[in-house]
N, C-alpha and C positions, 0 to 999 in steps of 0.2 A: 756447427753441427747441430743439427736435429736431436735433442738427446732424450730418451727413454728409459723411462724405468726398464734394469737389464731383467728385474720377475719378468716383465710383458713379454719379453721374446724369448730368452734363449732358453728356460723351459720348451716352448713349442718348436725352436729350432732343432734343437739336438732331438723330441719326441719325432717329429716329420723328418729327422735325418735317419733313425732305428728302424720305422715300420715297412720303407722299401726294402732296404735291405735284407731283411727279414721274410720278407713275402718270396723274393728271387732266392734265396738259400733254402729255408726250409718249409715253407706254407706253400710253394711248389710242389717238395719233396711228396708230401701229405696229399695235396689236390691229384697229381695223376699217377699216386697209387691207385687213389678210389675209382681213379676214369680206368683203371685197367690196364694202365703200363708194366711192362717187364724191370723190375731192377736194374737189371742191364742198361736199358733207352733212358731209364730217369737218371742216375747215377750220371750217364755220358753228356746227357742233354743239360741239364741243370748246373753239372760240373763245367761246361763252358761258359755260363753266365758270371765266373769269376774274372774273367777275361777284362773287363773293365776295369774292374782293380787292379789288373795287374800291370795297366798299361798303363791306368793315371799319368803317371810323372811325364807321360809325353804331351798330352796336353792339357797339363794344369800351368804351363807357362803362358802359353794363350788365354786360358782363364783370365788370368792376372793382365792382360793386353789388350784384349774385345770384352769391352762394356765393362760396369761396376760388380763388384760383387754381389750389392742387393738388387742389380737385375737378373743376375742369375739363377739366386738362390729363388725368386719369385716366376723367373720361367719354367725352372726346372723343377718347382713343385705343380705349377699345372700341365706340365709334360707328364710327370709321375700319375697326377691323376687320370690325366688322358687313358696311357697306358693300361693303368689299373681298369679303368670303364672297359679298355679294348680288351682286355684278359676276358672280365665279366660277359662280355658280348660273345667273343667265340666259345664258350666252353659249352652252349645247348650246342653247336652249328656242327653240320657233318666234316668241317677240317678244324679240329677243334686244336689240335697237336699243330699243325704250321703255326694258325692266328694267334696261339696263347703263348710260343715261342716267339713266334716274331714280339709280340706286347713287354714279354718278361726282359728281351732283350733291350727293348726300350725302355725300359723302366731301370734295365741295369745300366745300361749308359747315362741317363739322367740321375742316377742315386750317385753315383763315383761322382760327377760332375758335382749332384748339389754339395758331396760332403768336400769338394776342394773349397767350391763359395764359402760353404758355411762353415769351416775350420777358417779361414782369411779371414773373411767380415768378425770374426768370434775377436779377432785380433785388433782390430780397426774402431770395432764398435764401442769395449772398454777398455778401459783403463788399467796397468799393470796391476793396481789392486784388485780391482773387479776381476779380473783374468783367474788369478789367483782364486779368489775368494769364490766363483761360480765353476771353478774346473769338478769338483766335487758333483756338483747342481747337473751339469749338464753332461756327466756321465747317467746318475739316476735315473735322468729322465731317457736315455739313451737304453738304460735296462725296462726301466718300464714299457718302452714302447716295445723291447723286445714280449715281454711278458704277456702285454695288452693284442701283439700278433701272432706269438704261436701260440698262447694261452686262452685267451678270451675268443676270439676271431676263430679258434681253428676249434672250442669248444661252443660255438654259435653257430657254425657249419654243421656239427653234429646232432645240436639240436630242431637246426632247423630242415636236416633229412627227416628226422623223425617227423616234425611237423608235415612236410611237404612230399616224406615217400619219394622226393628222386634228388641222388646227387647230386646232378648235374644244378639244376634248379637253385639249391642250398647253396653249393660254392660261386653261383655266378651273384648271389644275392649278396654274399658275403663282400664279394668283388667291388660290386656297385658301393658299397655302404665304403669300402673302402676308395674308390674314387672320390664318391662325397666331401669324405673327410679333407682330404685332398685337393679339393674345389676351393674348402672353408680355408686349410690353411694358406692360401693362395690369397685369396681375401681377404685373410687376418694382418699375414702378414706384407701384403702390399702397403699397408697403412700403416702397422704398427713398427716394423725395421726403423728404427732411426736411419740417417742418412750424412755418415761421416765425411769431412771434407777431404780425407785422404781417400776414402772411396771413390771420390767422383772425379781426380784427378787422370787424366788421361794418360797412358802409356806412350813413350815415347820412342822407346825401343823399337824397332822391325823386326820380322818374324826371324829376317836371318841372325840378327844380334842374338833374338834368344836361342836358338839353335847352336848358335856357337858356347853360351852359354851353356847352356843340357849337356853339350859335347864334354866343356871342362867338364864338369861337376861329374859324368862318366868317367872321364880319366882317372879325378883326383879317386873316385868311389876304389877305382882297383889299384891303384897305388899304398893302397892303406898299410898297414902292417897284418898278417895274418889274414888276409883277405881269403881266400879260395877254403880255410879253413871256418871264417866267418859262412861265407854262403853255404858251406856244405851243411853248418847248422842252420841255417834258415832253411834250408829245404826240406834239411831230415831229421830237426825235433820233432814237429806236430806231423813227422809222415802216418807213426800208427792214429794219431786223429784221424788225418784227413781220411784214412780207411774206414776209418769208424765213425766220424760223423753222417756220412749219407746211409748205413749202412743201419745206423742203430734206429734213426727213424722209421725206416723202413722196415724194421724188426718191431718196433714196440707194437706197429699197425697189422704187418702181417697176420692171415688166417694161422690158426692152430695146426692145419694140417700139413701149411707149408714150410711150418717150423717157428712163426711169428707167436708173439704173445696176443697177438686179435685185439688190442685196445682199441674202444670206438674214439671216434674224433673226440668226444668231450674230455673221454680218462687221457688220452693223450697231453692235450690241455694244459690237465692238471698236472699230469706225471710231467712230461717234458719241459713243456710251453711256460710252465708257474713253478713249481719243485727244482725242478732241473736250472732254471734261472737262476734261481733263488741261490741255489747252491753256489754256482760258477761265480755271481757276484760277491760272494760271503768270502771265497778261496782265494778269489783277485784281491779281495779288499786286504784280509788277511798275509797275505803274500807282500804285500804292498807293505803293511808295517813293519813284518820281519825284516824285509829289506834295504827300511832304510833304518831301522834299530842298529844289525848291523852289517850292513852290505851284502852286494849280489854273492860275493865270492863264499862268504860263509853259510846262505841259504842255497847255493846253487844245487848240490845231490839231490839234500830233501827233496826240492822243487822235481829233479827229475825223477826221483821215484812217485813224487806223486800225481803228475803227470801219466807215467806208464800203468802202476799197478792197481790204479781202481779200474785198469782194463778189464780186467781179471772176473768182476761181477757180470757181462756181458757173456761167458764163456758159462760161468754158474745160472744166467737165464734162458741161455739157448738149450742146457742139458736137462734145466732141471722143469722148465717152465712154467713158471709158478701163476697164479692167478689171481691171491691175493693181492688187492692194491696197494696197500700196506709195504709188503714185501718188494715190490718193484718198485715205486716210490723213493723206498729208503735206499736200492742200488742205485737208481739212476742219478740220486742226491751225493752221494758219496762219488759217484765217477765226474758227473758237474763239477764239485767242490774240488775232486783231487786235478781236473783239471784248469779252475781258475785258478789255483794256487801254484801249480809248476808253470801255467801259462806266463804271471808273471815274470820270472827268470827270462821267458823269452823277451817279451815287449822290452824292459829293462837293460838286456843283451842288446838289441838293437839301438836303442838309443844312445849305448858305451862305444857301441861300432859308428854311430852315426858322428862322434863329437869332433871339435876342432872345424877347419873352414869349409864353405857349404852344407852345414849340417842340416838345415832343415829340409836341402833338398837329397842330401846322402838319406835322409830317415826316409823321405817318400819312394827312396830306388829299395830302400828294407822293404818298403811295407810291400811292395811289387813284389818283393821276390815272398814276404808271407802270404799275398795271397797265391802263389806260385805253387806252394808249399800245401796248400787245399785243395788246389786245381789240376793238380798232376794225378795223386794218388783215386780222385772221386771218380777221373774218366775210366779207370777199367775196374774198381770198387763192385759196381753190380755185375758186372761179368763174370769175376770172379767168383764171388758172393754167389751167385747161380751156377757156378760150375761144383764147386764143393759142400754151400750147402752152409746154414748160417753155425753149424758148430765148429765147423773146422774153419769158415773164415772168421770166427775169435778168436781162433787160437792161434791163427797164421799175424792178427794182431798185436798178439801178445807178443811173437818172436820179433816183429819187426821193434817192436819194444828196443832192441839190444841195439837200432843203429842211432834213440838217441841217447843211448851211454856213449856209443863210438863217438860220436861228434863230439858230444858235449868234453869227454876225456882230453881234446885237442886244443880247449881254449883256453889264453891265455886274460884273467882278465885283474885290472888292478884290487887288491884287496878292501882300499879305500872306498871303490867305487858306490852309489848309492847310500853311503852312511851319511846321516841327518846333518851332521856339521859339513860335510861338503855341498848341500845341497844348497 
């Protein structure tokens, strides 16, 4: 094995695994509100770019079959840049809505892809120590990239309307700079990936072996104990997010007259993109202790009330509309924070449901069905959202609130689970 200092990569891996992601979820959101889309078209359009995640686990067996994982992760980061250029490129052109759809969807296929390479090779690369000791590391660098792309990026957009007097112009420049990036890590990391001998060992398997494979691993997934009772919570804890996620961006941006708080791209930035991180990471991290202090079962309420009811400040901005930045700041911090802190519970949940044989690949049919669980609710979100009007779709939030007390009420989980001595 080729071996590398693991500071040299897996910082820039997990940063270049955050900033796509991020661009297709909500730096899209932001980009064609300002080209003029209806909430409706963005909500439905952008909500299918979930789609990839949610089909992962069919072919990340093939991942694992054709080619190494560090050719992957080095094609599919200059696929991602491709992408990213091609977004840049149509967004002046008269079909700006096809070319920057079609680009986004390329970029979401290649971001699902790289994060299968780049979760394997994580595994290949170190050592069960190293594992261990960088899982912390390359989350960070996973938040900051989030932070550095709805924060910084979508506050550099804003600035450089001002500079440049037209939209369009700003978010294609922003585009490019983000291809760039994307060129470099392509570059960087072509040379700097060590090059593990388990990597480069050839799959011997045929497509049909793994297919019979995928097949168990679906069986065993519904043979489980409490199964239908399991999915009903993956679908319908984070349902009032997924209402609210696409919804609340699109709010913070919104004119005044249309019932939106009008933040320019920079305060957005700050409030969301940087505040709003900040928070969500603080709740996770938080969440996380309690957890395994003393298990899922005896955090699990808290978690779901806090999760629901920092919904509740969205309901108090829509009525009250405030303008201090101060003031909104501190809501969208507290709704962030209350939901990386009941978000845990979920993740956590998934991984109890995941245990025993084929678990790693029971977690990857979880995570399908969480991003499932984002991707349902966001396709008729703007519609919605425009047929009533953003005070009464928080409130319509706040009720779906109650189906994840329903769910949550139905599960059955060990009270040992998560506590630090079993871990």
């Amino acid at each position: 094995m080729n071996k590398r200092n693991p500071w040299a990569w897996v910082p820039t891996l997990y940063f270049a695994e955050g900033v796509p992601y991020v661009a297709v979820m909500t730096i899209s959101l932001i980009l064609y509100k300002r080209l003029g889309l209806s909430n409706t078209d963005i909500t439905l359009y952008t909500s299918w770019l979930y789609l990839p995640w949610v089909i992962k686990p069919l072919w990340s067996p093939f991942v694992d079959m054709l080619k190494s994982k560090r050719w992957w992760i080095v094609t599919m980061q200059l696929l991602i840049g491709a992408a990213l250029g091609g977004v840049a490129f149509t967004i002046p052109v008269a079909w700006w809505l096809q070319g920057s759809l079609f680009f986004f969807w390329m970029m979401a296929f290649a971001s699902a892809t790289h994060d299968i390479a780049a979760d394997g090779f994580y595994m290949m690369g170190l050592d069960e120590h190293e594992q261990a000791y960088f899982v912390g590391i390359r989350s960070t660098f996973y938040r900051i990239a989030t932070i550095f792309s709805s924060g910084l990026l979508v506050g550099l957009a804003g600035a450089l309307q001002v500079m440049t007097r037209s939209i369009r112009y700003s978010w294609s420049l922003v585009f490019y700079l983000m291809a760039g990036l994307f060129i470099a890590f392509w570059l960087y990391h072509s040379w700097v990936l060590p090059k593990p001998a388990e990597d480069g060992e050839k799959q011997t398997k045929t497509a049909s072996a793994i297919w019979q494979e995928f097949r168990q691993t679906v069986v065993t997934f519904f043979q489980k104990p409490q199964v239908w009772v399991g999915i009903c919570f993956m679908l319908f804890y984070r349902m009032p997010e997924g209402l609210l996620a696409k919804i609340s961006a699109l709010f913070l941006v919104d004119a005044q007259h249309n019932g939106g708080l009008g933040l320019s791209d920079g305060e957005y930035g700050l409030v969301q993109g940087t505040l709003g991180v900040i928070g969500l990471t603080v709740g996770g991290i938080l969440g996380g202790i309690c957890a395994s202090r003393d298990g899922l079962k005896r955090w699990l309420w808290p978690m779901v009330m806090a999760i629901t009811l920092p919904d509740i400040v969205y309901v108090l901005l829509a009525y009250l509309l405030p303008t201090n930045l101060i003031v909104i700041s501190t809501c969208v911090f507290i709704e962030q924070f209350g939901y990386g802190f009941g978000f845990s519970a979920y993740m956590l949940y998934l991984i109890y449901y995941s245990q025993g044989q084929h678990k790693t690949s029971h977690y990857a049919l979880c995570t399908a069905f969480m991003a499932l669980s984002m991707m349902i609710p966001g396709l008729f979100a703007g519609a919605l959202q425009e047929a009533v009007g953003y005070k009464a779709f928080f409130i319509i939030v706040m009720l779906a609130c109650t189906m994840t007390y329903v769910v949550t009420a139905y599960l059955k989980i060990d009270p040992e689970f998560g506590k630090k001595k079993n871990t």
